[in-house]
MIVEXVEX-106309 format. One record per atom (N, C-alpha, C): x, y, z; residue in three letters. Coordinates in steps of 0.2 Angstrom, whole numbers, plus 5000, padded with zeros to 4 digits. Layout:
// MIVEXVEX-106309
<pt <X; Y; Z>; "ALA">
...
This chain:
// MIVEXVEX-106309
<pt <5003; 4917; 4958>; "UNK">
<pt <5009; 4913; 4958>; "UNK">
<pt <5011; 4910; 4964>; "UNK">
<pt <5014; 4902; 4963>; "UNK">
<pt <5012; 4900; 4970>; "UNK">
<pt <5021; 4897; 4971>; "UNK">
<pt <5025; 4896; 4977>; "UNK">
<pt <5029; 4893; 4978>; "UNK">
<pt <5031; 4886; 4977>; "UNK">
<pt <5035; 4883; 4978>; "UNK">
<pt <5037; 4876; 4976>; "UNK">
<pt <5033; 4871; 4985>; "UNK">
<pt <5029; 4875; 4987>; "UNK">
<pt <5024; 4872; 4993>; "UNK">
<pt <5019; 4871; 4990>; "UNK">
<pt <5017; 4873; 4985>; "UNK">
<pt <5011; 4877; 4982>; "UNK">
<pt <5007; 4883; 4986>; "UNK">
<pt <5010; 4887; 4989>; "UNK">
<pt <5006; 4891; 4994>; "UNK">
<pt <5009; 4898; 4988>; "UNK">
<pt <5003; 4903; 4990>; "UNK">
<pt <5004; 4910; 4985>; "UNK">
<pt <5011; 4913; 4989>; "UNK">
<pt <5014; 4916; 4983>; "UNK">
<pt <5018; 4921; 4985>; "UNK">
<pt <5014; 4927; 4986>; "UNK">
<pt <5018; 4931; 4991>; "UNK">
<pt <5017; 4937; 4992>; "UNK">
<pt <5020; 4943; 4987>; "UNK">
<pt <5016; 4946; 4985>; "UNK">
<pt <5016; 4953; 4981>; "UNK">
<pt <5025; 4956; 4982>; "UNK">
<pt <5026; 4955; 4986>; "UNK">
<pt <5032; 4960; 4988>; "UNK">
<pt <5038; 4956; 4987>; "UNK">
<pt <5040; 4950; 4989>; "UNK">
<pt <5041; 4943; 4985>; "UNK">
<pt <5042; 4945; 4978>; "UNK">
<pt <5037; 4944; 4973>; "UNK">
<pt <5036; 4944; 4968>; "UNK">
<pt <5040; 4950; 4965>; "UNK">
<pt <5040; 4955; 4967>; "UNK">
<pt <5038; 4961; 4965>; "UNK">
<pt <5049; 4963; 4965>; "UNK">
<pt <5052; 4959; 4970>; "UNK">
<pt <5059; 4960; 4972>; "UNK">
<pt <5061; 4954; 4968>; "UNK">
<pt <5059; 4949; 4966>; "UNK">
<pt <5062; 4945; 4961>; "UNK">
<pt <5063; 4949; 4954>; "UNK">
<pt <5056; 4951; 4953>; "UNK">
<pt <5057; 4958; 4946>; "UNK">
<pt <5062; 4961; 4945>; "UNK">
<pt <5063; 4964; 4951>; "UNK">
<pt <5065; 4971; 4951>; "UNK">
<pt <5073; 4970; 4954>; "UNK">
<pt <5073; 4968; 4959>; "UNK">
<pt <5080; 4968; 4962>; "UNK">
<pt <5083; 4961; 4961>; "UNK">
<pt <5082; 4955; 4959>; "UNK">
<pt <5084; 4952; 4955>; "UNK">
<pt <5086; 4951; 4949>; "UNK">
<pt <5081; 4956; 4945>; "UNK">
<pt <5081; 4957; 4936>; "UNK">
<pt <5077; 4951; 4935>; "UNK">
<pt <5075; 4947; 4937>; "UNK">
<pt <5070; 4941; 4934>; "UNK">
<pt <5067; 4942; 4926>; "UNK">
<pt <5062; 4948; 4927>; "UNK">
<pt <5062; 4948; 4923>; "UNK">
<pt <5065; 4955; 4917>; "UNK">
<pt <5069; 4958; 4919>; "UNK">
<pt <5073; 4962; 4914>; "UNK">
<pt <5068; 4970; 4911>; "UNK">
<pt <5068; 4973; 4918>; "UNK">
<pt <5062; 4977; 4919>; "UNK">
<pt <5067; 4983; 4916>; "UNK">
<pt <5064; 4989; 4911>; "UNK">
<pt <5068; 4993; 4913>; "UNK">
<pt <5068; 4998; 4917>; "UNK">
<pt <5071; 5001; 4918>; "UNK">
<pt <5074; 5008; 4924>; "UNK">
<pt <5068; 5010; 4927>; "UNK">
<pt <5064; 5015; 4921>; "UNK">
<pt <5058; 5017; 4925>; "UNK">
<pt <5051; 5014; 4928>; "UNK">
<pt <5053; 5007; 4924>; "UNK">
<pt <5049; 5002; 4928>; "UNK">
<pt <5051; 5002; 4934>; "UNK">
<pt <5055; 5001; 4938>; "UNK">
<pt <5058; 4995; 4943>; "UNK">
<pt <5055; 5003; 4948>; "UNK">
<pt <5055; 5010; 4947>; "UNK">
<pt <5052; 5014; 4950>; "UNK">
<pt <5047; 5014; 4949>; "UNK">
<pt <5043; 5014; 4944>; "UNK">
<pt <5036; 5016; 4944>; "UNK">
<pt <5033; 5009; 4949>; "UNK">
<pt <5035; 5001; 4948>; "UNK">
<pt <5031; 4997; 4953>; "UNK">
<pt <5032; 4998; 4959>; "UNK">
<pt <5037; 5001; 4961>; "UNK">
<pt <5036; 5001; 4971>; "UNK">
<pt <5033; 5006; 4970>; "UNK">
<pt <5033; 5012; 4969>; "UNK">
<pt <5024; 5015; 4970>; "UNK">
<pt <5021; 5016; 4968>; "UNK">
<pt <5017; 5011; 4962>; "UNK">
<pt <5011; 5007; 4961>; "UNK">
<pt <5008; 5003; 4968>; "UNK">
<pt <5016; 4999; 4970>; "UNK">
<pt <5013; 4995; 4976>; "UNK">
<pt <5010; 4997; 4981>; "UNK">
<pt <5015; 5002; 4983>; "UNK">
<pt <5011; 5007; 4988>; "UNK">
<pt <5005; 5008; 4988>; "UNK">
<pt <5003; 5011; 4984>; "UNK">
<pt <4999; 5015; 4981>; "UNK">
<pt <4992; 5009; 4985>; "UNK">
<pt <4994; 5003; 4980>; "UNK">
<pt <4989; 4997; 4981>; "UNK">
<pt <4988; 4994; 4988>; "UNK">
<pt <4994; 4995; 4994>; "UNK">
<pt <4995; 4992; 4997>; "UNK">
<pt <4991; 4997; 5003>; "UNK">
<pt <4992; 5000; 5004>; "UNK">
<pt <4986; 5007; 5006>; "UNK">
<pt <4981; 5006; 5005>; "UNK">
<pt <4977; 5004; 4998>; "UNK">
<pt <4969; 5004; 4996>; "UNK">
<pt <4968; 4997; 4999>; "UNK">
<pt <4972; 4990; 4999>; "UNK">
<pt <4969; 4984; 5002>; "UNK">
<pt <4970; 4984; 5009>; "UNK">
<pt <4974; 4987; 5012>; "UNK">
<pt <4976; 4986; 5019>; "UNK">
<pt <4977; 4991; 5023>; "UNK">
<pt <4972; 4996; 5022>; "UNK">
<pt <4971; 5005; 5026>; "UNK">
<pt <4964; 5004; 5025>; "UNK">
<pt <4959; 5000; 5030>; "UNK">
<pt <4951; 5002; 5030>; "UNK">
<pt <4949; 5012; 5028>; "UNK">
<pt <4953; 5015; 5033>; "UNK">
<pt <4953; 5022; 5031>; "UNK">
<pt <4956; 5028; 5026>; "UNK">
<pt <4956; 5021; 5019>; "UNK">
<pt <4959; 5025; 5015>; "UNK">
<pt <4958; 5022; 5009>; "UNK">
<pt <4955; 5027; 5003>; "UNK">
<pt <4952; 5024; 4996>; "UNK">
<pt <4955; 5027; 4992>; "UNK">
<pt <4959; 5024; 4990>; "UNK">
<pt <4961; 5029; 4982>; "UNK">
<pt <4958; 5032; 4979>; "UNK">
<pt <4958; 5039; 4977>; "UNK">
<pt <4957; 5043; 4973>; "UNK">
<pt <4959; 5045; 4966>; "UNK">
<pt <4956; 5047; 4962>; "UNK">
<pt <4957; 5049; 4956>; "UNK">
<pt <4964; 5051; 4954>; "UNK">
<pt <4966; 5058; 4960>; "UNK">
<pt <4969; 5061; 4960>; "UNK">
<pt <4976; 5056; 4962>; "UNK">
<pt <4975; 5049; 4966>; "UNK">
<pt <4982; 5046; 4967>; "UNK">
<pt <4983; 5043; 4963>; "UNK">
<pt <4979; 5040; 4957>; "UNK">
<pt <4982; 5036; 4951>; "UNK">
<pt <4984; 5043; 4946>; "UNK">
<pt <4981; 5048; 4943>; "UNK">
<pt <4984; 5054; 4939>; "UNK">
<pt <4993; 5054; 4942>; "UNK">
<pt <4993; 5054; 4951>; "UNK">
<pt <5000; 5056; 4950>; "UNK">
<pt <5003; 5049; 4949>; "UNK">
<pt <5004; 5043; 4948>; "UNK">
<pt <5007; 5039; 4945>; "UNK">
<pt <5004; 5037; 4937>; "UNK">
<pt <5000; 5040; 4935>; "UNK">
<pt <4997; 5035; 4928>; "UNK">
<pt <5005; 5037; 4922>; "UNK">
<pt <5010; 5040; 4924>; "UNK">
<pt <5014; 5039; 4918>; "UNK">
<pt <5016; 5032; 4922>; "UNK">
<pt <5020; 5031; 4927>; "UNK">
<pt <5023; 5026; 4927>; "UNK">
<pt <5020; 5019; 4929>; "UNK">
<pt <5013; 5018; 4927>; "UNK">
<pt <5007; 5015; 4928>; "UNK">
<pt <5009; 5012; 4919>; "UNK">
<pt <5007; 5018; 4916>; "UNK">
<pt <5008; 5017; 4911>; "UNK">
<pt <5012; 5012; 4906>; "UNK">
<pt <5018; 5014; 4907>; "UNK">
<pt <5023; 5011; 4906>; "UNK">
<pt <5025; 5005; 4907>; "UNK">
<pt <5023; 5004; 4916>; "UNK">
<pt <5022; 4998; 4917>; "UNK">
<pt <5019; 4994; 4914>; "UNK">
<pt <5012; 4994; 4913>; "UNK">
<pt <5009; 4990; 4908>; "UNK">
<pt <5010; 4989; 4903>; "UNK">
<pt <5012; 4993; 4899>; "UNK">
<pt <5014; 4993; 4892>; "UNK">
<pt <5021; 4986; 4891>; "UNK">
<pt <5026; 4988; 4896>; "UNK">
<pt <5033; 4985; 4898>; "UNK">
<pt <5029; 4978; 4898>; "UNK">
<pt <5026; 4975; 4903>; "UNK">
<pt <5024; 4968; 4907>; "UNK">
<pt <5021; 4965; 4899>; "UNK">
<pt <5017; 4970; 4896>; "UNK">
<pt <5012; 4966; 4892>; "UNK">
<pt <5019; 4965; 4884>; "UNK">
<pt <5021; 4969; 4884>; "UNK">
<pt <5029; 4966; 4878>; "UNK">
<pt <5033; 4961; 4881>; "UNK">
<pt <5032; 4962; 4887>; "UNK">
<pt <5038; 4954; 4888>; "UNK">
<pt <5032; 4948; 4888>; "UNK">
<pt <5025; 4948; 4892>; "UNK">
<pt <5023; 4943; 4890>; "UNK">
<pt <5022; 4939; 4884>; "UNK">
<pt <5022; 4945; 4879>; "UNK">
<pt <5021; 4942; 4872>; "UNK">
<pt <5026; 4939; 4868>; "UNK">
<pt <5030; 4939; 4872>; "UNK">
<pt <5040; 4939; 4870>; "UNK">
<pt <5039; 4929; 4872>; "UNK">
<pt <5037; 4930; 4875>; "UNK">
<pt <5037; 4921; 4879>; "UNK">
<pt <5032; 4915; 4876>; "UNK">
């Protein structure tokens, strides 16, 4: 997704227009389960000493879940 410069937006950017904007009309347990999703991601891309584990997506995969589930009915909404 890129800016009116054409340069990428940033994840966190993106992520607070969703969420704390309502951009896109995320509901409740959405708007919690993607800030620790991000987390989650943001540790695997940018912590050389640290890999996610099975065990770190188990503790989020409900609200993994749901997130997906949510993104993918609005996209089909449009």
């Amino acid at each position: 997704i890129k800016d009116g410069n054409g340069d990428y937006r940033m994840l966190s950017h993106i992520i607070r227009a969703a969420v704390d904007k309502g951009q896109l009309n995320l509901g409740r347990e959405v708007k919690g389960a993607v800030k620790e999703i991000k987390i989650l991601g943001d540790r695997s891309a940018h912590n050389p000493r640290y890999t996610a584990k099975k065990a770190d997506f188990v503790r989020i995969q409900s609200g993994l879940r749901v997130t997906v589930e949510e993104l993918i009915q609005l996209a089909e909404m449009k």
